[in-house]
C-alpha positions in Angstrom: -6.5 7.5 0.3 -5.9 4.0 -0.2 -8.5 1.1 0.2 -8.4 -0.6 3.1 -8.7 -3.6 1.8 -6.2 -4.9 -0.8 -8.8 -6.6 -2.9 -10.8 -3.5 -3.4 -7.6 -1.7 -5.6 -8.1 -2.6 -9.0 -11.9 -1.6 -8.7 -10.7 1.8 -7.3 -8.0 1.7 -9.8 -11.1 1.4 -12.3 -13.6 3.7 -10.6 -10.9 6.8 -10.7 -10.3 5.7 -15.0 -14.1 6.7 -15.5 -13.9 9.5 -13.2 -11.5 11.2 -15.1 -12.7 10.2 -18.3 -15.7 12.3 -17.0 -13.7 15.5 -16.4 -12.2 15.9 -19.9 -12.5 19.5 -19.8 -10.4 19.9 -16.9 -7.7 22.5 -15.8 -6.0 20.5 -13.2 -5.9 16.6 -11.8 -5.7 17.7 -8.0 -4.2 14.4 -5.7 -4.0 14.6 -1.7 -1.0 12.6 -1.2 0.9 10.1 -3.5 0.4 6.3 -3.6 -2.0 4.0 -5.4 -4.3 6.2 -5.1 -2.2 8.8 -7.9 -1.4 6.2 -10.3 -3.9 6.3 -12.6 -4.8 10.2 -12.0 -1.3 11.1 -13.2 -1.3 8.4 -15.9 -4.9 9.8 -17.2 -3.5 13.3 -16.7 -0.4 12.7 -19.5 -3.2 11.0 -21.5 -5.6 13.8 -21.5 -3.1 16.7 -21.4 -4.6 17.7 -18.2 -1.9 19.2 -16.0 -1.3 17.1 -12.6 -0.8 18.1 -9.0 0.9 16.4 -6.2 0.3 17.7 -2.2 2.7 15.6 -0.7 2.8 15.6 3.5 3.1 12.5 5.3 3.8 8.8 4.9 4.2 9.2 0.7 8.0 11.0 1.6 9.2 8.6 4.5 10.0 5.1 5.0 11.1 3.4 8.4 10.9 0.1 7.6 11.8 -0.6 11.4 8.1 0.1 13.0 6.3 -0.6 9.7 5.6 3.2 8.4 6.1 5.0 4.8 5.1 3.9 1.2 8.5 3.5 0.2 9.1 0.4 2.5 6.6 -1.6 0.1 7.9 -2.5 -3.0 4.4 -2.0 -4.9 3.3 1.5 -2.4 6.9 2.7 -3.4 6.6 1.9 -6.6 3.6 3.8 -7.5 4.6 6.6 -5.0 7.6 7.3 -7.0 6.3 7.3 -10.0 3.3 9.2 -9.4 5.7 11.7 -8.3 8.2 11.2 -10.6 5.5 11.8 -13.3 3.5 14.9 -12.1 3.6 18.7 -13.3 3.7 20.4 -10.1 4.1 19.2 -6.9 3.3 20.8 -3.6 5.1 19.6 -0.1 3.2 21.2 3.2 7.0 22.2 4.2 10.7 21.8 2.8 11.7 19.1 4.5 9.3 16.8 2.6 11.7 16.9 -0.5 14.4 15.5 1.7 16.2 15.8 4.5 18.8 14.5 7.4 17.0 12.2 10.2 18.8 12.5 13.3 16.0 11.5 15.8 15.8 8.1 16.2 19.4 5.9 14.9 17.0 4.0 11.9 18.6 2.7 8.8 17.4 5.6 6.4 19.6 8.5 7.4 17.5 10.7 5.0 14.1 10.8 4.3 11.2 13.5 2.1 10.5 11.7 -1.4 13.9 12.9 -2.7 15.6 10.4 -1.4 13.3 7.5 -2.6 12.4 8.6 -5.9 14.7 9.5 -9.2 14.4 13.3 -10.1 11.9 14.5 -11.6 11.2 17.7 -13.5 7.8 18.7 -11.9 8.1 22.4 -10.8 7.7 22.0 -7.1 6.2 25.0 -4.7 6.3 24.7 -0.7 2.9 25.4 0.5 2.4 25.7 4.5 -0.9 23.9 5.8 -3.7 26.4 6.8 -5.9 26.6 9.8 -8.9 28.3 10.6 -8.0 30.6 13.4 -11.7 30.8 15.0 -12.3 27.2 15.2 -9.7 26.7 17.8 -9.9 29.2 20.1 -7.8 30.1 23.1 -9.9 30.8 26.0 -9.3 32.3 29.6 -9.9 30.4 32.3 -7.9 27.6 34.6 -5.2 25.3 33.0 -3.0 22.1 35.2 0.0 21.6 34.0 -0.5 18.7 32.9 0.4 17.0 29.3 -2.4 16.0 26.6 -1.8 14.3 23.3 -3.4 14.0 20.2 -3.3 10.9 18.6 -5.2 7.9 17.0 -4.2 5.3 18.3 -6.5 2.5 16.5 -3.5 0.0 15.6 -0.4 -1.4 17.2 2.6 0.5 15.8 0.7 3.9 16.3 1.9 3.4 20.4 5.3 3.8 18.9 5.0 6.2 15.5 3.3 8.6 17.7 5.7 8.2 20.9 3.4 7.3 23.2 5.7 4.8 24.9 7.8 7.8 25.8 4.4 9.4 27.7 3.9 6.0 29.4 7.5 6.4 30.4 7.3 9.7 31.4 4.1 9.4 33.6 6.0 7.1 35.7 8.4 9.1 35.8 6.1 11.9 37.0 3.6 10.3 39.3 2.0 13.5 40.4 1.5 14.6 36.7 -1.5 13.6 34.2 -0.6 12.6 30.7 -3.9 12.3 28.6 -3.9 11.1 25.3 -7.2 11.6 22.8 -8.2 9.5 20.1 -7.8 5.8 21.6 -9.9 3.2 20.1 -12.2 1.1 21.9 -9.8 -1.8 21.7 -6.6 0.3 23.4 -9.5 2.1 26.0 -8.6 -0.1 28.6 -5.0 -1.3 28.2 -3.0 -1.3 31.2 -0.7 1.6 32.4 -0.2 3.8 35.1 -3.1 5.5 36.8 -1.9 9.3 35.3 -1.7 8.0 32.1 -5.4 8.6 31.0 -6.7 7.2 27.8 -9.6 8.9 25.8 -11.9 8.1 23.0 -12.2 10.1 19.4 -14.4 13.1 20.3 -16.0 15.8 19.1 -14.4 19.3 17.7 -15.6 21.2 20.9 -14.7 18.4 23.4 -11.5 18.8 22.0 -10.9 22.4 22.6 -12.3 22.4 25.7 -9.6 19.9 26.7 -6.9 21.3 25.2 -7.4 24.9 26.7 -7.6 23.0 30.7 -4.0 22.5 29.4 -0.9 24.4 29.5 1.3 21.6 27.9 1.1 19.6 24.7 3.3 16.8 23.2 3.9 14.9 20.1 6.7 12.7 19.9 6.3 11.1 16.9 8.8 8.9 15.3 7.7 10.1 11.9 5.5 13.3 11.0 4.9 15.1 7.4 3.4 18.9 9.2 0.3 17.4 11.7 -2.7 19.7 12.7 -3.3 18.6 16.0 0.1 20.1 16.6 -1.0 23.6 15.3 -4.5 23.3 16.6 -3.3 22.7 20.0 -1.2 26.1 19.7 -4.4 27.8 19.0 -5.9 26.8 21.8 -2.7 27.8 24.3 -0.7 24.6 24.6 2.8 24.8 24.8 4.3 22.4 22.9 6.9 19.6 23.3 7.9 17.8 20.0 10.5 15.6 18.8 13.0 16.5 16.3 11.4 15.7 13.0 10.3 17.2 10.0 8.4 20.3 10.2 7.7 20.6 13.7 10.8 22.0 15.5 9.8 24.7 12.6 6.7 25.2 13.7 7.1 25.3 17.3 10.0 27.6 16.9 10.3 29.4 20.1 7.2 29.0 21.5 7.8 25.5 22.7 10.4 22.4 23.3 11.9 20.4 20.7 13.5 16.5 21.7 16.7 16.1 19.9 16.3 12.3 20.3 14.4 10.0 21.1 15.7 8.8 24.4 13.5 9.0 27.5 16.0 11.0 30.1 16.0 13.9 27.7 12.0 14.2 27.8 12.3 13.7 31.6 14.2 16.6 31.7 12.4 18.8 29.2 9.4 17.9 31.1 10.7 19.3 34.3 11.6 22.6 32.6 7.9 23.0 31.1 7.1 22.7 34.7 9.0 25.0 36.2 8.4 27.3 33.4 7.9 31.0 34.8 5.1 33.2 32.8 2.7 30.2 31.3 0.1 32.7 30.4 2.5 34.9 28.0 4.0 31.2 26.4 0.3 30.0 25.9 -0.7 33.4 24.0 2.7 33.2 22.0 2.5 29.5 20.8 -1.1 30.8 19.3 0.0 33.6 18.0 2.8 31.7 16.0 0.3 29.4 14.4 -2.2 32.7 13.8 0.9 34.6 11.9 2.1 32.1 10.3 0.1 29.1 9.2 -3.9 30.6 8.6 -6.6 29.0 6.3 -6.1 32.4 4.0 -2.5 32.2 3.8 -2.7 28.9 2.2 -6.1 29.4 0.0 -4.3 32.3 -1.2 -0.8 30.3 -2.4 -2.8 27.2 -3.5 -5.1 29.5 -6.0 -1.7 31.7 -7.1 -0.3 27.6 -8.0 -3.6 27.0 -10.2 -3.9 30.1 -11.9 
């Protein structure tokens, strides 16, 4: 990842030189995620003759300039993000739509995003491989669920209330005062912001809290603005939620038809969707099929399995 503090780069910049000096022998230069981070792991990789690997998923193939959020709206993050990409042997999106595609959620000024559209081709062999998730670590479990909403999301800085559509839920519980919106991962400086009494607030927490709060629910949302393909959507669909998402990148894909996708991001549309989750007839057989989707498609062996076919 990239150091949180500018200053600290070119000493990062020099600590990954020697650590891949150390590694002559080799197979594969492995990065999570392009940025400055890559730079010099590609560079050392066409030095060395070591062959390099890209997993791309998130803010390295987007840039909304607009609410501060993707490498490409830097000049310098862009920079080495393209090239990193532009100069890797393989590289491996968690879905399709991080090569490129139309963006027809929110009216921004880039119309497309994935790294195709911010980069200059490149003639890496690329290979889709889906995130993977361990199927036993969250857990469905029987027992009473409200329908009520929960969210997922940190929410440690300013423009995460809007990346991760949280305004919308703040909207929304207005709208619906008789209905609990609880979002999980607020940081001690958000904890005690103002909002509406049914908008509830919670702090990072442990891997079991979590579950246990997200099977007392039958609904879950994630409206981001921007999203590469995010686990706490998945692991929520383990646990039972049924999901509401906005119309962005992989997840209308992964919801499929076990949940709700928002077309755009305007808050009488959620209002409405909202009311149908609701209303919905049968929560029990939704809540077992949203896990199911996630169990059949996405598991921690399907991946293992493509990632090791890649390196061999």
């Amino acid at each position: 990842m990239e150091p949180s503090k500018k200053w600290a780069l070119p000493f990062k910049l020099i600590y990954q030189k020697l650590l891949c000096l150390r590694f002559l022998r080799a197979k594969y230069i492995v990065c999570q995620f392009a940025g400055f981070h890559s730079f010099i792991p590609i560079l050392m990789g066409r030095f060395l003759k070591i062959k390099t690997v890209i997993i791309l998923g998130g803010s390295d193939c987007a840039s909304f300039p607009e609410i501060n959020y993707g490498n490409y709206r830097k000049k310098w993050l862009g920079k080495f993000t393209a090239w990193s990409i532009e100069n890797s042997d393989i590289l491996s999106p968690v879905h399709e739509k991080m090569i490129g595609y139309d963006y027809t959620y929110e009216n921004y000024s880039n119309k497309r995003q994935g790294y195709s559209a911010f980069t200059k081709p490149s003639k890496a062999s690329v290979k889709v491989i889906y995130n993977g998730f361990y199927t036993d670590k969250f857990v469905r479990k029987e027992g009473n669920r409200t329908k009520d909403f929960v969210a997922i999301a940190a929410y440690n800085r300013d423009t995460v209330f809007f990346l991760k559509g949280l305004d919308l839920l703040e909207k929304a519980a207005l709208q619906f005062p008789e209905t609990k919106f609880t979002i999980v991962g607020v940081s001690e400086k958000y904890i005690d912001a103002p909002r509406p009494n049914n908008l509830i607030f919670l702090p990072f927490i442990s891997q079991n809290e979590l579950n246990d709060i997200l099977n007392s629910h039958y609904f879950y949302c994630q409206l981001s603005i921007s999203e590469g393909f995010p686990n706490a959507l998945c692991e929520a669909m383990l646990c039972g939620c049924i999901p509401v998402v906005s119309d962005v990148c992989s997840m209308p894909d992964i919801v499929a038809d076990c949940g709700f996708v928002l077309p755009k991001r305007e808050p009488e549309l959620l209002f409405n969707t909202i009311q149908k989750m609701i209303e919905l007839p049968n929560l029990d057989e939704k809540s077992i099929a949203a896990r199911k989707r996630v169990v059949d498609t996405y598991s921690f062996e399907n991946r293992k399995t493509e990632l090791l076919k890649l390196l061999s």
